[in-house]
C-alpha positions as CSV (number, residue, x, y, z in Angstrom):
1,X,-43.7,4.1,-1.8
2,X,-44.2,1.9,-4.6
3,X,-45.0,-1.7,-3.8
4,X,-43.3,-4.8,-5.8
5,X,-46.5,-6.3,-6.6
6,X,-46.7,-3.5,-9.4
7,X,-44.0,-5.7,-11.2
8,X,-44.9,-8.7,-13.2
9,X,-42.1,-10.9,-11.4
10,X,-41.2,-14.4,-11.6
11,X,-42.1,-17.0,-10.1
12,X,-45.2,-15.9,-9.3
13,X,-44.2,-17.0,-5.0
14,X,-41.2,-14.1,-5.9
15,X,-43.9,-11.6,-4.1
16,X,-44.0,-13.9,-1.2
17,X,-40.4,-14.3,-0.7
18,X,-39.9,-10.4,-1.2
19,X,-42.0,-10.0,1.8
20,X,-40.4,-12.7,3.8
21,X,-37.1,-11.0,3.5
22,X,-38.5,-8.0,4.8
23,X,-38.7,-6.1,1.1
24,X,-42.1,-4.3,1.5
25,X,-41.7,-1.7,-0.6
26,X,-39.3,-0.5,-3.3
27,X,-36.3,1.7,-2.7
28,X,-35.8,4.9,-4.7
29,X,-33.3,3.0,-7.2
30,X,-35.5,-0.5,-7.6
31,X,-38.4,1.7,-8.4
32,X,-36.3,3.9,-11.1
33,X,-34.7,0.8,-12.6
34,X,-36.1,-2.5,-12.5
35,X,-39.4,-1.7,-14.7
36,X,-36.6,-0.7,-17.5
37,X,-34.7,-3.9,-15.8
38,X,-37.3,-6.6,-16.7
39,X,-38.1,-5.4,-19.4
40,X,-34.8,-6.4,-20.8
41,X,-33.1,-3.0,-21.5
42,X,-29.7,-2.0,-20.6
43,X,-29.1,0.4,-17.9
44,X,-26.6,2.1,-15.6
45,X,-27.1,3.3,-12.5
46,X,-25.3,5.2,-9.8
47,X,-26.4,3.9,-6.2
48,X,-24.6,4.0,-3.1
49,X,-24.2,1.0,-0.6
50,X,-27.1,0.1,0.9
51,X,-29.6,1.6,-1.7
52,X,-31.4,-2.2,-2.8
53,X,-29.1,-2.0,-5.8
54,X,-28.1,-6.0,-5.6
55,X,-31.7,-6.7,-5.1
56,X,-32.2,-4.6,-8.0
57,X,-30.0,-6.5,-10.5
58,X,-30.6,-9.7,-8.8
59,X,-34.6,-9.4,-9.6
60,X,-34.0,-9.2,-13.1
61,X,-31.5,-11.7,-13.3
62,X,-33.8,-14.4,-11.6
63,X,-36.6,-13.1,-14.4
64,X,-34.7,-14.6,-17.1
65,X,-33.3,-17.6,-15.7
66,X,-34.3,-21.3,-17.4
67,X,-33.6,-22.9,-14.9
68,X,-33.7,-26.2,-17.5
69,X,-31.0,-25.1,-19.4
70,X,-27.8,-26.3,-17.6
71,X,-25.7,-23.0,-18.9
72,X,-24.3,-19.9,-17.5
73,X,-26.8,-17.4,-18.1
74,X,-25.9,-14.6,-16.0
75,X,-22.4,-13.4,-14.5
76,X,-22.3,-10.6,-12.1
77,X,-18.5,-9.3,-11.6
78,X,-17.5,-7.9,-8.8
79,X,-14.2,-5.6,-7.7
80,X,-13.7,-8.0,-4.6
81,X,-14.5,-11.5,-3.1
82,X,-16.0,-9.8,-0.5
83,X,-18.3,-8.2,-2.4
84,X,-19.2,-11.0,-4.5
85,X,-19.6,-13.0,-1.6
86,X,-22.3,-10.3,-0.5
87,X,-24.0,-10.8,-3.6
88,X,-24.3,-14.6,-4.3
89,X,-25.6,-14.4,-1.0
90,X,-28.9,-11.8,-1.8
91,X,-28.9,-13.7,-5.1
92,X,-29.4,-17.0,-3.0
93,X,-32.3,-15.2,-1.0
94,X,-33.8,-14.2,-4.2
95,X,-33.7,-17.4,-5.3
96,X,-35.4,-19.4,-2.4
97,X,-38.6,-20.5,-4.3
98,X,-36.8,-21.3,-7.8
99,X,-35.5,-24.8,-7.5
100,X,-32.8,-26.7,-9.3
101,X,-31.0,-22.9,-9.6
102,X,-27.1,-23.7,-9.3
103,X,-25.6,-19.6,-8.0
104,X,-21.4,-19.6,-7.8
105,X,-19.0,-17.7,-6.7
106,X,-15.4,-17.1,-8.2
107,X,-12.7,-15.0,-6.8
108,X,-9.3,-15.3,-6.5
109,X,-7.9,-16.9,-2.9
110,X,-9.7,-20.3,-3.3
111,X,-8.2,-23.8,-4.7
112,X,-8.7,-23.2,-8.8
113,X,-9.3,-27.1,-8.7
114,X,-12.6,-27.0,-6.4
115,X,-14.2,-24.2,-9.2
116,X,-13.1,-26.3,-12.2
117,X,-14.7,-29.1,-10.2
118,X,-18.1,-27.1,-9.8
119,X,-17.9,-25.9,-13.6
120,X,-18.4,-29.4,-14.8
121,X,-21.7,-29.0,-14.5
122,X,-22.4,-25.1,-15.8
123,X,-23.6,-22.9,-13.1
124,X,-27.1,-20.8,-14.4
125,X,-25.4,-17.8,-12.7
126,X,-21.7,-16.8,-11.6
127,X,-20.3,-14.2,-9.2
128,X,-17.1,-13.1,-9.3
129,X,-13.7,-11.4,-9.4
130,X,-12.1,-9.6,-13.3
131,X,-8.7,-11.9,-12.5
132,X,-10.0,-15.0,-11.4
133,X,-13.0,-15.1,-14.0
134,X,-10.3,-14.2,-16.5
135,X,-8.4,-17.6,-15.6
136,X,-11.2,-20.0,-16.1
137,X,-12.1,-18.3,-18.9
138,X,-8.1,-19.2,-20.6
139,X,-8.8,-22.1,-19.7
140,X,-11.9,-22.7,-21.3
141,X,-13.7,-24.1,-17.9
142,X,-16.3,-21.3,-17.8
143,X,-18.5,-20.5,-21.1
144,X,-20.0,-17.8,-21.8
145,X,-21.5,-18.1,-25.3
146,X,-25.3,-18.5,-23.7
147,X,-25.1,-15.3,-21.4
148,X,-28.3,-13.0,-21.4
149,X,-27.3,-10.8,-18.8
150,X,-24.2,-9.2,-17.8
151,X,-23.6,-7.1,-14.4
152,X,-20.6,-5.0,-13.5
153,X,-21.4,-3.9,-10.0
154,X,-19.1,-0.9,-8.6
155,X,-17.6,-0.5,-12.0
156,X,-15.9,2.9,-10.6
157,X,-14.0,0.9,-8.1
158,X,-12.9,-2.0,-10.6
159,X,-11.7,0.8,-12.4
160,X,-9.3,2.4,-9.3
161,X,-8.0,-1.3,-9.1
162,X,-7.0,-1.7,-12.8
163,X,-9.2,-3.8,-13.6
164,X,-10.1,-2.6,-17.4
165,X,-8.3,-4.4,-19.4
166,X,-9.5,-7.5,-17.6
167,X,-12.8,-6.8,-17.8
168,X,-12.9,-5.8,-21.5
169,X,-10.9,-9.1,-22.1
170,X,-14.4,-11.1,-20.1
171,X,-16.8,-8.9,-22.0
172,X,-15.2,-10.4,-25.7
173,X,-16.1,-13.7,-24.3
174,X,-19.5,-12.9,-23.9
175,X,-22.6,-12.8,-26.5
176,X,-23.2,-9.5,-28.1
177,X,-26.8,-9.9,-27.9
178,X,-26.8,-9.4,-24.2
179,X,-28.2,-7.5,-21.4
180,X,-25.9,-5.3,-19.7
181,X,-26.3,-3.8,-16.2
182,X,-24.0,-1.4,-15.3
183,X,-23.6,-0.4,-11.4
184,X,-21.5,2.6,-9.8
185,X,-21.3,4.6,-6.6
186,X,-20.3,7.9,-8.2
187,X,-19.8,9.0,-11.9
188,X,-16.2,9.5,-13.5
189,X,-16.1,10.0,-17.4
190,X,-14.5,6.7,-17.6
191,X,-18.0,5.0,-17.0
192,X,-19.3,7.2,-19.2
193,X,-17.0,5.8,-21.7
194,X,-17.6,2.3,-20.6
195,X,-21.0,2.5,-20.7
196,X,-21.3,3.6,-24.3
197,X,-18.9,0.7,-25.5
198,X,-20.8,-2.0,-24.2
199,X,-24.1,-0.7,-23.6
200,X,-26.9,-0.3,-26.0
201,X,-29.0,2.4,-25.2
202,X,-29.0,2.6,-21.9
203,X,-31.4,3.8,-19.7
204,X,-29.6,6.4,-17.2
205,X,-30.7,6.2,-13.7
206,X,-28.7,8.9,-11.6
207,X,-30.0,9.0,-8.0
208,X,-29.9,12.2,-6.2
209,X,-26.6,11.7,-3.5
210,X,-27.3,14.7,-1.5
211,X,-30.9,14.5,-1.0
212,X,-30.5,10.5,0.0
213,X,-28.5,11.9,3.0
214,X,-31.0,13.6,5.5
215,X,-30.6,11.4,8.0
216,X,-27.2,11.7,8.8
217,X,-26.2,13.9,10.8
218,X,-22.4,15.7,10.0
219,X,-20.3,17.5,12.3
220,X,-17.1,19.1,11.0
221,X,-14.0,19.9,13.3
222,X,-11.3,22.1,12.5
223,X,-7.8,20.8,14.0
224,X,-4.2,20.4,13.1
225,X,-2.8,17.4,11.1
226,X,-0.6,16.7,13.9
227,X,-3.6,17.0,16.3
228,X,-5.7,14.9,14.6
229,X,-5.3,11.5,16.3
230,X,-5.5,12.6,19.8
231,X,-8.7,14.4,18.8
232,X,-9.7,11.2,17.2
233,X,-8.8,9.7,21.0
234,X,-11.2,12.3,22.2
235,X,-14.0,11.5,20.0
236,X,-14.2,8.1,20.9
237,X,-13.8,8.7,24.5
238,X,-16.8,10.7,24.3
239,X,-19.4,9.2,21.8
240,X,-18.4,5.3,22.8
241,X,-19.6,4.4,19.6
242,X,-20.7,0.5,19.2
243,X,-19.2,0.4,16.2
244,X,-16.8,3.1,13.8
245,X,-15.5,3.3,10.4
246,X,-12.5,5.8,10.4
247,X,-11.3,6.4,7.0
248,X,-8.2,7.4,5.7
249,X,-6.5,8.3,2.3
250,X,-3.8,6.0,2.9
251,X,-3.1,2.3,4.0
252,X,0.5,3.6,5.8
253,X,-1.9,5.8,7.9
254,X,-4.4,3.0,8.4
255,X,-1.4,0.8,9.9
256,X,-0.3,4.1,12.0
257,X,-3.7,5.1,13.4
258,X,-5.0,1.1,14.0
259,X,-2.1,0.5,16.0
260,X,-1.8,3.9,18.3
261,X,-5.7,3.2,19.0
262,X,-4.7,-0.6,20.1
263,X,-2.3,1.1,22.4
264,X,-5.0,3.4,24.3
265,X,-6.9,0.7,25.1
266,X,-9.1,1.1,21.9
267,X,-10.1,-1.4,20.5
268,X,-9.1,-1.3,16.5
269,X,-7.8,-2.8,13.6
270,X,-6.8,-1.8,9.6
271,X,-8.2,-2.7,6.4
272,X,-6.1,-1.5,3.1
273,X,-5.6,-3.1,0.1
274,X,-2.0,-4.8,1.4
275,X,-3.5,-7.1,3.5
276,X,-4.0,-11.0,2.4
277,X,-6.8,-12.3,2.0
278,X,-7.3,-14.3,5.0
279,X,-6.1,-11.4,6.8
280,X,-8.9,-9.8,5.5
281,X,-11.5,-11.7,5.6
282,X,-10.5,-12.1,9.6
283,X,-10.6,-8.5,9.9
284,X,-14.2,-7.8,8.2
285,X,-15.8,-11.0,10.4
286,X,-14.1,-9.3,13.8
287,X,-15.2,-6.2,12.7
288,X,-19.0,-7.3,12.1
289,X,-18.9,-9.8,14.9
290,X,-18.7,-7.5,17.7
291,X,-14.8,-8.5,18.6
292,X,-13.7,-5.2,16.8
293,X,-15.0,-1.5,17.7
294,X,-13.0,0.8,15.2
295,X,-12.2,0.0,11.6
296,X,-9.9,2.1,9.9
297,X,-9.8,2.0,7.0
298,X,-9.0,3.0,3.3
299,X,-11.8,4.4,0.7
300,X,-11.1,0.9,-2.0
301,X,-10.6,-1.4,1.1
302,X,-14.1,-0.3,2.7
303,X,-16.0,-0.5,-0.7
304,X,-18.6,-3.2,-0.6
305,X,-19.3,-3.6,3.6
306,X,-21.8,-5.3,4.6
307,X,-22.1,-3.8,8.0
308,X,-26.0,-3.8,9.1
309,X,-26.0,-1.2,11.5
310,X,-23.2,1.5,11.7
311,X,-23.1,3.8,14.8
312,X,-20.2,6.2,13.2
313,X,-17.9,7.2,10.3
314,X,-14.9,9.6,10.8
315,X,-13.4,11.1,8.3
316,X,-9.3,11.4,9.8
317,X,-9.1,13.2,6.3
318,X,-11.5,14.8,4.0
319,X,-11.8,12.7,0.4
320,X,-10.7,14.8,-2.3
321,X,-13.9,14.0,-4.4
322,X,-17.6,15.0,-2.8
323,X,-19.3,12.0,-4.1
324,X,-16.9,9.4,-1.8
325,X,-17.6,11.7,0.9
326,X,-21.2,11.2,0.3
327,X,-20.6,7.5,-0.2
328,X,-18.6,7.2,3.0
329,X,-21.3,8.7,5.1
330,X,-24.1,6.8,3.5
331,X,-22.5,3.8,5.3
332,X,-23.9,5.2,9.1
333,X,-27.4,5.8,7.5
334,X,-28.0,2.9,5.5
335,X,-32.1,1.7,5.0
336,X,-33.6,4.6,6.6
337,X,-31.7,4.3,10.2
338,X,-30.3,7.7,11.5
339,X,-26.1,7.8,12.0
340,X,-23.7,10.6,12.9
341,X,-20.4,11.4,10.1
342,X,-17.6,13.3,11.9
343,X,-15.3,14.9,9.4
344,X,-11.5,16.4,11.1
345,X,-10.1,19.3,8.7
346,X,-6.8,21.0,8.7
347,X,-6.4,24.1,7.8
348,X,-4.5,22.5,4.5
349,X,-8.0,21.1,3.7
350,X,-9.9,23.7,3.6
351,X,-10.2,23.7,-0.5
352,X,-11.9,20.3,0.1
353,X,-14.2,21.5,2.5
354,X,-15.4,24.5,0.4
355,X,-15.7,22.2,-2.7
356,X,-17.8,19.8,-0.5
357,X,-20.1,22.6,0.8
358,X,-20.8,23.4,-2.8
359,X,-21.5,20.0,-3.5
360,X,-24.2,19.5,-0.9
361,X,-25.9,22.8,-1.5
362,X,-25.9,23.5,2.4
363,X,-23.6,25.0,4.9
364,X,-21.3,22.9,6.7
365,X,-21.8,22.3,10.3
366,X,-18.7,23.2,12.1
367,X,-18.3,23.0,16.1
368,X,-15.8,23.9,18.5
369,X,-12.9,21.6,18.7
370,X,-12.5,21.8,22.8
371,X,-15.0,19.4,22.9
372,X,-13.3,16.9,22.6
373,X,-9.5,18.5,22.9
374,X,-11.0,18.2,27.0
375,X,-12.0,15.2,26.8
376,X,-9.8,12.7,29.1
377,X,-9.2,9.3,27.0
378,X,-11.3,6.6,28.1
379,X,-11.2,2.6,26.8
380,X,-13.4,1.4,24.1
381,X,-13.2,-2.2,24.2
382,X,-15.0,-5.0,22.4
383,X,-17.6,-7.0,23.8
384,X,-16.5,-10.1,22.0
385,X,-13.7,-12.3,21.1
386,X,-13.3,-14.5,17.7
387,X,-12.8,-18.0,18.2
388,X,-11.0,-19.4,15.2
389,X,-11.5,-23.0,14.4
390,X,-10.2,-24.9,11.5
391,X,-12.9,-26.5,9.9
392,X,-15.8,-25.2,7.7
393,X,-18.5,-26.1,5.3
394,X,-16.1,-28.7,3.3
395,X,-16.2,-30.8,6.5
396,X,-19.7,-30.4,6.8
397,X,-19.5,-28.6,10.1
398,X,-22.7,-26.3,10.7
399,X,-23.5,-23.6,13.3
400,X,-25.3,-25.9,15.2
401,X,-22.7,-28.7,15.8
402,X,-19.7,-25.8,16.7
403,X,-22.5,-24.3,18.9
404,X,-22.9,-27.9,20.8
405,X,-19.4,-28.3,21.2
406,X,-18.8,-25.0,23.1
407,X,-22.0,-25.4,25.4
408,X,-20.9,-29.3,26.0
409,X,-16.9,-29.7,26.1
410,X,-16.0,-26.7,26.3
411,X,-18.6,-25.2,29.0
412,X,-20.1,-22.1,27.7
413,X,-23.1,-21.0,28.1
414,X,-25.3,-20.3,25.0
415,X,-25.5,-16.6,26.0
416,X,-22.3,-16.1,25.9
417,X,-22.2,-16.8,22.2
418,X,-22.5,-14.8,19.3
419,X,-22.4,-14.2,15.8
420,X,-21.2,-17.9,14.2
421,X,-19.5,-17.4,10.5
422,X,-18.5,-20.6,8.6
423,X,-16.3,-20.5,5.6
424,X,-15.1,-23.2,3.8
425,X,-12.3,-24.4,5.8
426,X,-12.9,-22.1,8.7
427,X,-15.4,-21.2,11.1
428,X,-15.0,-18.3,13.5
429,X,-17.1,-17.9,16.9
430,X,-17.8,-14.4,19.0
431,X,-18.1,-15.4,22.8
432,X,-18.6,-12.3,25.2
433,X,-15.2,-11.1,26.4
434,X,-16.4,-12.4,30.1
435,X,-16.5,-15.6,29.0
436,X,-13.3,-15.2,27.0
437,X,-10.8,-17.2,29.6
438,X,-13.1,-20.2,29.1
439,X,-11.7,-20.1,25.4
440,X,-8.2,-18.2,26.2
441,X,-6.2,-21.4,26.2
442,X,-8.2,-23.8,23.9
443,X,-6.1,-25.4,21.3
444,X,-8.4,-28.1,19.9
445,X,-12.1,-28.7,20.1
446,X,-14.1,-31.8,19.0
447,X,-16.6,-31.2,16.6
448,X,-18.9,-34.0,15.3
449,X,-16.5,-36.6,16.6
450,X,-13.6,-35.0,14.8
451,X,-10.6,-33.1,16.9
452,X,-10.5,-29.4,15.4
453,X,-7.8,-27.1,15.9
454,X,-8.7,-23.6,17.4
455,X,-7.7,-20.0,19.3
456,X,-8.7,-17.0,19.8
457,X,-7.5,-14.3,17.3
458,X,-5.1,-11.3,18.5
């Protein structure tokens, strides 16, 4: 265990805020890197989800902020809004006791006119998507030609979502005479090749996949393909997990698997890549809200979660590479807590499976699938709803005021209400599913004088 007050950080109250957050010690990959970080060097890292590796960057990007100098110093990109969201966020946290430091976000699915608006005055660090960084960058509303550090975190996945040419088109925009930071879950040759085109001598820090895994517990299951979903049934009747990641190699199956679990009384939705972005963004809040129990979801789709506590994963298929296996069952065992990973194989798998117990140096853990075959399907419903209601930061609205309105006009009790998420033209409420026909027919709620539309989402 390796403390942070080993590091010469910046501002000196950095310590003080690291402990706040609850950052007492330094994970495996903050200990590896940041010394090689803050010292300015280039480096490139593999790190899973949940590993510290946005603290990790975000510490040395905070070390060489002037936070006088009104230009963009810094510019993590991200594969997804989602993610980047995720990030500007920990960056914000890291950045409590700095003052005067402007942190924004850019990703595609918000009004181009409010982020030229905010460019005006030059953010010191930006967060965002290849495309939509692209755009303000042809249009000459972000610079670039003061950058001293550059981050691509999950480069692998930017690379699935064909992204390169993009990203090679931001990185001539940028300063040769740079800091780069390169982030990735697992290691194709094409990072390699990345990383020797726009690194300079890189420190390599690989962590160790399989032994960051002991805490999770894997149980393989042997079934048909045409089996699978009612032993998927079975397996939720049985663990009634709180929450569920099922993951599968293909959005059509997402769709298929989402919406025969909806029908059993399960209570499930998709995530894939062919899903707007509200749509999205609705199903990752109900998801971590409490108003959604099962997720299924694709491998690129499920990238980037920020899911605190995750009771399950499921594997509906095996992944055809070891290292997203690993990655997918990190997500039940994330900061130390213990998690279960169910993997279902048919017989047409089986290649996968032998290549995966190679990989992990251990003997897979395969049990008897009458288990759950017997087991007689039982609900799994949510214990909250989402109460959608349009209006968000832009009108000023905060937790507080929607969580006034509900206990006052509407007649809720505080209990009843959960996890409040406020975007910029939306906010979305959980309320306990007992106190759900209290909101059931509400089409409009006053908020701070104003009439707001809302419902609850299907």
């Amino acid at each position: 265990m390796t403390a942070f007050s080993t590091l010469d950080l910046l501002p000196a109250s950095q310590l003080d805020n690291l402990n706040e957050l609850g950052y007492h010690a330094m994970t495996p990959i903050q200990a590896a890197a940041l010394p090689a970080i803050l010292a300015g060097r280039d480096v490139r890292a593999q790190a899973k989800t949940g590993s510290g590796k946005t603290a990790t960057f975000g510490l040395g990007v905070m070390q060489r902020i002037d936070v006088t100098q009104f230009v963009t110093q810094s510019l993590v990109i991200c594969p997804t809004r989602e993610l980047a969201d995720q990030v500007a966020k920990e960056l914000r946290r890291l950045a409590r006791f700095t003052a005067n430091i402007k942190i924004l976000t850019l990703c595609g699915g918000q009004p181009m006119g409010a982020q030229r608006d905010s460019l005006i005055h030059a953010p010191h660090i930006v967060v965002g998507t290849p495309g939509r960084l692209l755009e303000h960058l042809q249009r000459q509303t972000l610079q670039l030609g003061q950058l001293q550090t550059l981050v691509l975190d999950e480069a692998d996945r930017m690379l699935e979502m064909g992204f390169r040419d993009d990203i090679d088109n931001i990185i001539s925009h940028c300063p040769s005479s740079r800091q780069t930071l390169l982030f990735s879950a697992t290691w194709p040759e094409d990072i390699a090749k990345i990383s020797q085109r726009i690194q300079q001598d890189p420190l390599t820090v690989e962590t160790d996949v399989v032994a960051d895994l002991p805490s999770v517990e894997q149980l393989f299951f042997e079934t048909s393909a045409g089996d699978k979903l009612s032993v998927l049934v079975g397996l939720l009747s049985k663990h009634q997990p709180a929450s569920c990641v099922v993951f599968c190699n293909t959005r059509r199956e997402c769709d298929a698997i989402a919406h025969s679990l909806s029908n059993g009384q399960i209570s499930a939705l998709a995530l894939h890549g062919d899903l707007e972005q509200r749509d999205r963004d609705q199903v990752l809040i109900r998801f971590a809200n409490g108003s959604c129990r099962v997720l299924v979801a694709t491998d690129v789709a499920a990238r980037g979660l920020d899911i605190k506590s995750l009771a399950m994963v499921v594997n509906y298929q095996l992944s055809f590479d070891p290292e997203v296996h690993v990655h997918r069952i990190g997500r039940t065992a994330r900061a130390g807590e213990e998690g279960v990973a169910i993997s279902l194989v048919a017989p047409e798998e089986m290649n996968r499976a032998h290549t995966l117990e190679t990989f992990l140096e251990r003997s897979l853990n395969w049990h008897d699938i009458s288990t759950l075959t017997a087991v007689r399907p039982q609900p799994l419903l949510a214990e909250m709803v989402t109460l959608s209601i349009d209006g968000g930061k832009k009108a000023k609205i905060r937790s507080g005021d929607i969580l006034g309105a509900l206990t006052g006009d509407v007649g809720l009790s505080g209990e009843a209400i959960g996890k409040i998420d406020i975007a910029a033209n939306q906010a979305y409420v959980a309320i306990h599913h007992r106190s759900g026909h209290q909101a059931k027919h509400l089409q409009q709620i006053k908020i701070k004088g104003k009439s707001c539309r809302a419902r609850l989402l299907k």
